[in-house]
C-alpha positions in Angstrom: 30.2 -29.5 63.1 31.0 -26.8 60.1 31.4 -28.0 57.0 34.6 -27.5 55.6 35.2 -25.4 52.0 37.1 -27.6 49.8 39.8 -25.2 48.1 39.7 -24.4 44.5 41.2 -27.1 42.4 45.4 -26.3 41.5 44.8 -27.2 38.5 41.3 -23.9 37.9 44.3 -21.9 39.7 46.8 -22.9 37.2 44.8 -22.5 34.2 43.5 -18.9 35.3 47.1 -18.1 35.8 48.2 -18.9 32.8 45.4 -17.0 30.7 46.7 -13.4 33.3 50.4 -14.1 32.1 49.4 -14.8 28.4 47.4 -12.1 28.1 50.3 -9.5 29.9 52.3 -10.9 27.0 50.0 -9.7 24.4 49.8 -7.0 26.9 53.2 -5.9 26.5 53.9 -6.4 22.7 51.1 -4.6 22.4 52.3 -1.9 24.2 56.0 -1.9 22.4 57.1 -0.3 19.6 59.2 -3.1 18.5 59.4 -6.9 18.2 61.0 -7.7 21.8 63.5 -10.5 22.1 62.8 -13.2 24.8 65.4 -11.4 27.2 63.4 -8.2 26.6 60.0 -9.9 27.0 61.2 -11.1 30.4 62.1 -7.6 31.6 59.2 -6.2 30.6 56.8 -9.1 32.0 58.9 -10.1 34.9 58.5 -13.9 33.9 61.4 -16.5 33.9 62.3 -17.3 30.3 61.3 -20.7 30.7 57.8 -19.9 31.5 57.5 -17.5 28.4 58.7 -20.3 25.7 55.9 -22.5 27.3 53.3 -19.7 27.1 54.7 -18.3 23.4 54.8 -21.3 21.9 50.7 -21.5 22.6 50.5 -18.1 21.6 52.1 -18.4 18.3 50.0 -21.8 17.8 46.7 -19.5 18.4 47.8 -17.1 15.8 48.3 -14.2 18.8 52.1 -14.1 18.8 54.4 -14.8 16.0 58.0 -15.5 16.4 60.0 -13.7 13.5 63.2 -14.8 12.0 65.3 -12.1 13.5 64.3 -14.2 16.9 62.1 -11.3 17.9 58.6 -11.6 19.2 55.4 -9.8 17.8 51.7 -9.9 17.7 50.5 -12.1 15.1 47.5 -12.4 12.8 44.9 -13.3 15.3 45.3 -9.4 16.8 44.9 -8.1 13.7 41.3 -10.2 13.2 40.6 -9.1 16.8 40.9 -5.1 16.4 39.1 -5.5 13.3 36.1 -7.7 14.8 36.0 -4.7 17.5 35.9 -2.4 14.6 33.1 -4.0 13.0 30.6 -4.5 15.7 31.6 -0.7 17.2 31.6 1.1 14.1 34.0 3.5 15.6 35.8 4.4 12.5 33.2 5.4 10.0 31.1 7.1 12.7 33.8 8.9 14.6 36.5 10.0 12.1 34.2 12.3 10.7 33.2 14.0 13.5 36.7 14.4 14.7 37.9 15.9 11.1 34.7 18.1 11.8 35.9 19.3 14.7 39.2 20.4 13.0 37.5 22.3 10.5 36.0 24.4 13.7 39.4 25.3 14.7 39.1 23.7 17.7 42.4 22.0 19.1 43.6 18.4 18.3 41.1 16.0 18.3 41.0 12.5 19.4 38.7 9.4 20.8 40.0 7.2 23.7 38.6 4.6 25.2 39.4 2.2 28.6 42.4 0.2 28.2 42.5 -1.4 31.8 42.2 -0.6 35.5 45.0 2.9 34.9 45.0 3.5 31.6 43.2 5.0 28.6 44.1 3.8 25.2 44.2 6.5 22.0 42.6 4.8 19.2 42.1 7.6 17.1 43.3 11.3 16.5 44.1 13.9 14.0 46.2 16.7 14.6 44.5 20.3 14.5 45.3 23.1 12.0 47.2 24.8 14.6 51.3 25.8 14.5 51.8 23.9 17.7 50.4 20.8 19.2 50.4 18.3 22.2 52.0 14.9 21.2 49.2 12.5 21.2 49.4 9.9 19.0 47.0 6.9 18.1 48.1 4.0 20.4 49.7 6.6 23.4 48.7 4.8 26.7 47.7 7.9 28.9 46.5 7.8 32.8 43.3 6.9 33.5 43.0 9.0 36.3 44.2 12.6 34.9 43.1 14.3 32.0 39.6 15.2 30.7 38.8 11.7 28.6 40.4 9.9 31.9 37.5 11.7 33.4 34.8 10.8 31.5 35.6 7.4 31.4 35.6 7.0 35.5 32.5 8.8 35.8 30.6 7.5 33.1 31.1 4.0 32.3 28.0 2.9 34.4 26.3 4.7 32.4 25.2 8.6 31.9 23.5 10.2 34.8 19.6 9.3 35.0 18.8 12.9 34.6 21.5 15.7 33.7 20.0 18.9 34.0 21.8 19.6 31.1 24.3 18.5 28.1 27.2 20.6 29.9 27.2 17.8 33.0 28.9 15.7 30.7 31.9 17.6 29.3 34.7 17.3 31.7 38.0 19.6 31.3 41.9 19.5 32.5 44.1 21.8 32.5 47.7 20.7 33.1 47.1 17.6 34.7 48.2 14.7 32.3 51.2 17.4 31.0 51.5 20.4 32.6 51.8 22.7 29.1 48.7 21.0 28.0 44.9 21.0 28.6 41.6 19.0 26.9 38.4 19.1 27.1 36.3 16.0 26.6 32.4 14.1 26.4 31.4 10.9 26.6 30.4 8.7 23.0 27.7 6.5 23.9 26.0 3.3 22.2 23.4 1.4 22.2 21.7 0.9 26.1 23.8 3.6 27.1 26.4 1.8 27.2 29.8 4.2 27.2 32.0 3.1 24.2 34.7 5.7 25.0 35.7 9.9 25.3 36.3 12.7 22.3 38.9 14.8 23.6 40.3 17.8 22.1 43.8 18.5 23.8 46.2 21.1 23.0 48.8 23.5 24.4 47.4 25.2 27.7 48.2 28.9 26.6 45.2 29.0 23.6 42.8 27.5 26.6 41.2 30.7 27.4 38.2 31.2 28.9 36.9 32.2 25.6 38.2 29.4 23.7 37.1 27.0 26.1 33.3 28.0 26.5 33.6 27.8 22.5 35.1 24.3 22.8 32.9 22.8 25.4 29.6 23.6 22.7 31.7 22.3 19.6 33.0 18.9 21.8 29.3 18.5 23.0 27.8 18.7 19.5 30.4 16.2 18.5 29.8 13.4 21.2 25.9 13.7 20.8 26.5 13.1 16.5 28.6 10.2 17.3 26.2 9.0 19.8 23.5 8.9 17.6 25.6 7.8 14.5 26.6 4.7 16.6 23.0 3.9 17.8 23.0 5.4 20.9 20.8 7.7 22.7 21.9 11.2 23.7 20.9 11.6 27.6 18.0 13.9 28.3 17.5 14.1 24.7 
């Protein structure tokens, strides 16, 4: 006779449940530019109103979500001690703001350093806008696609890890050309860390007309250099170096 699977307990169910919808909370006042009242967290979570006072109120005991006396929701305290703990044990801003300030004293177009923010988008964390008359509008906390643009690209190849063998430093720069915004282009390489692990893309993005052939053999070298500094700055190892 076959034994019979005994179903996962309702209450494992309910818990994991609960952490998803708490977390596309935090998800979504992240994600705002405001505080969001409770009828605008609904619409933009899709929960009942009920079910967000239950989850809020946990949120706001936590330290994740504070409740502001306008009656508006926002992240609290706690997100602020998260993003700087990631800070901290990345190093991302003292190694990679440099390099991307380097990069504007090349003359290259706007650069910036993304990295994955979940299963279709990128996340902007940082960027400084080139010396140029005219730029793209990317801005430090844009959400982008994952699956368009030149740091998209990196990121979907190349978070298992760099190739066992490039041939050479050039199979890692990956390129776009109006695909995110059709009046725009990038070119971007992967930063990696410590057991080549990929801890996220520089991208230099900009409008599509300077993208010359040129100009882009020029940025591809400049971009390269960059993501190899930043690797090693951040205790990585540069592949096939």
């Amino acid at each position: 006779m076959p034994t019979l699977t005994s179903p996962e307990p309702p209450e494992k169910n309910d818990g994991v449940a609960a952490v998803d919808r708490a977390l596309h909370i935090a998800t979504a006042l992240a994600n705002s530019p405001q505080a969001l009242t409770l009828t605008e967290l609904s619409v933009a979570t899709g929960m009942y109103k009920s079910t967000l006072l239950r989850l809020l109120a946990s949120l706001e005991r936590a330290g994740l979500v504070t409740h502001r006396s306008d009656k508006r929701y926002a992240l609290g305290p706690l997100a602020f001690v998260f993003g700087r703990s990631f800070e901290q044990t990345h190093g991302l801003q003292g190694a990679i703001q440099p390099i991307l300030q380097w990069l504007v004293e090349q003359g290259t177009e706007s650069p910036s350093f993304h990295v994955r923010h979940d299963q279709t988008h990128r996340l902007c964390i940082m960027r400084i806008d080139s010396n140029h008359s005219t730029l793209d509008r990317v801005r430090i906390g844009d959400l982008l696609p994952l699956h368009r643009g030149a740091a998209g690209k990196v990121i979907t190849s190349l978070e298992q890890g760099p190739p066992p063998s490039p041939s050479a430093s050039s199979d890692l720069v990956f390129t776009s050309f109006g695909e995110r915004d059709p009046l725009c282009g990038a070119i971007a390489a992967p930063v990696f860390g410590p057991s080549a692990s990929l801890l996220g893309a520089i991208s230099v993005s900009g409008p599509l007309e300077r993208f010359s052939e040129l100009a882009v053999e020029r940025m591809k070298t400049l971009v390269i250099a960059a993501a190899q500094r930043a690797t090693q700055s951040l205790g990585g190892k540069w592949p096939g170096a």
